[in-house]
C-alpha positions in Angstrom: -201.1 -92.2 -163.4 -201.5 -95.9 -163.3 -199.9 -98.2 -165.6 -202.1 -101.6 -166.8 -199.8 -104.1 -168.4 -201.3 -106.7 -170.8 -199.9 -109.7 -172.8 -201.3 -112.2 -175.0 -200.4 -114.6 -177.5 -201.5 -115.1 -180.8 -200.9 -118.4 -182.1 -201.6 -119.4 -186.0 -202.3 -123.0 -186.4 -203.6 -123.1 -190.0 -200.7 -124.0 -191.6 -201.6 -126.8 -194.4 -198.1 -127.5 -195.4 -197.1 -124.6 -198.1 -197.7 -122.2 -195.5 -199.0 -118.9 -197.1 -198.0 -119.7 -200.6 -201.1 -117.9 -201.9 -204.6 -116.5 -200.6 -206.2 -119.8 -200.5 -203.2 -122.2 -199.5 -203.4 -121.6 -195.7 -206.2 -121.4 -193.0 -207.0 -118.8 -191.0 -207.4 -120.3 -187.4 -205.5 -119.5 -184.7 -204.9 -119.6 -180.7 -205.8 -116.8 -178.3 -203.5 -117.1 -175.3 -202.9 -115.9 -171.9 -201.0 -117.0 -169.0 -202.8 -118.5 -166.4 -206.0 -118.2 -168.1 -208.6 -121.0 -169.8 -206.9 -123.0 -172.7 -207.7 -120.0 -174.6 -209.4 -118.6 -177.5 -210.2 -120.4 -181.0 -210.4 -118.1 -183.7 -210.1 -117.7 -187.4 -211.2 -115.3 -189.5 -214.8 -113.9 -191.0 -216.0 -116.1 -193.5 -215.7 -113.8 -195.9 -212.4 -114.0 -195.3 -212.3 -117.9 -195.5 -212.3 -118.4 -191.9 -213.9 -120.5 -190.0 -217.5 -119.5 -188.9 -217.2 -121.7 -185.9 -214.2 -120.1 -184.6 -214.6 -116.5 -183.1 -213.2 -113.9 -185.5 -211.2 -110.5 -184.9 -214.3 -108.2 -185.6 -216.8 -110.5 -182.9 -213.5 -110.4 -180.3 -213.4 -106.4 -181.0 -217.4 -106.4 -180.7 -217.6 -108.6 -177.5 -215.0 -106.5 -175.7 -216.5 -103.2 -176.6 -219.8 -104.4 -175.3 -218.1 -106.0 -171.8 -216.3 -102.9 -171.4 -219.1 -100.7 -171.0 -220.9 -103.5 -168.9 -218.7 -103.4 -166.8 -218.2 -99.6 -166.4 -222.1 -99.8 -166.0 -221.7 -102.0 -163.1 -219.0 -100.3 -161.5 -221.3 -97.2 -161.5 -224.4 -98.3 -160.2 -222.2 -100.3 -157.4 -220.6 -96.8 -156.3 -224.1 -95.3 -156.4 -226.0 -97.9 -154.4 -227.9 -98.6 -157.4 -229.1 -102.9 -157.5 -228.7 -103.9 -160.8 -229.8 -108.0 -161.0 -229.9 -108.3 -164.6 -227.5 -107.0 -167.7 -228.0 -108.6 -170.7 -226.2 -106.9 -174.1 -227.5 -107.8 -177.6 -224.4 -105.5 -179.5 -224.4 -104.9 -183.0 -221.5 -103.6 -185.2 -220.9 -102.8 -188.6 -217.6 -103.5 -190.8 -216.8 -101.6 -194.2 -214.5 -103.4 -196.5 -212.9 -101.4 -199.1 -212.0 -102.0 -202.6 -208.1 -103.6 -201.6 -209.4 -105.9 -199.3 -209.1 -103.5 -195.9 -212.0 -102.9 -193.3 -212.9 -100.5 -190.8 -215.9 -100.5 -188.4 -217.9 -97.6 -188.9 -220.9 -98.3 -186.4 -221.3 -100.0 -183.5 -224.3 -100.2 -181.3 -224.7 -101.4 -177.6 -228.2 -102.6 -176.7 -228.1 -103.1 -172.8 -231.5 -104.7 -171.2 -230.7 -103.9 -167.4 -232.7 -104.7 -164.2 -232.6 -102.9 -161.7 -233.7 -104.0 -157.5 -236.8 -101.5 -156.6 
C-alpha cells in the first residue's frame, strides 16, 4: 500500500502583546504554510469566533477541500472512462453545530456539482 506524506505549517500571527491572556486579548489569524508552495494561506477564525471574516476560516478550509476532493475524483473518473467533461463548477454547502461549551461538529455537508460534459 502506498504511503502519501503531507506537511504544513500553521503559523499564529495574532498576537497583540498579552498573548492569550483571555478570550478577547488575542486575534485569531494565522498563516497556512507549505514548502514550495504560494505565500500561503490567510486565515482566522469564524466570526463567531472573533475571527476575521476576510480571512478563510477552518470550517471554509474543511468545506473547500471536501468539495475539491470529490472534483477531482470526478475527473479522474470520467478521464479513465473516456468521458469529456469541459465544465465543473461546485456550489458546496456545509453545516456546523456548536454546542453549549463552545465545541462544533459538522453534521451536514452537501456537494452541488454543475458538470458539462463534450457530446
Amino acid at each position: 500500500m502506498k504511503k502519501h506524506n503531507y506537511e504544513i505549517k500553521v503559523e499564529w500571527t495574532g498576537n497583540e502583546g498579552n498573548g492569550t491572556l483571555n478570550y478577547k486579548s488575542f486575534n485569531r489569524n494565522h498563516k497556512i504554510i507549505a514548502t514550495g508552495k504560494y505565500d500561503g494561506i490567510n486565515g482566522s477564525s469564524d466570526p463567531s469566533f472573533l475571527g476575521d471574516k476576510t480571512r478563510y476560516n477552518p470550517e471554509d478550509l474543511f468545506l473547500s477541500s471536501l468539495s475539491a476532493c470529490h472534483m477531482l475524483w470526478y475527473l479522474h473518473l470520467c478521464s479513465v472512462n473516456k468521458i469529456i467533461v469541459t465544465e465543473y463548477l461546485d456550489n458546496a454547502t456545509g453545516i456546523m453545530e456548536e454546542t453549549k461549551n463552545g465545541s462544533g461538529k459538522f453534521t451536514e455537508v452537501t456537494l452541488n456539482p454543475k458538470v458539462t460534459i463534450l457530446h
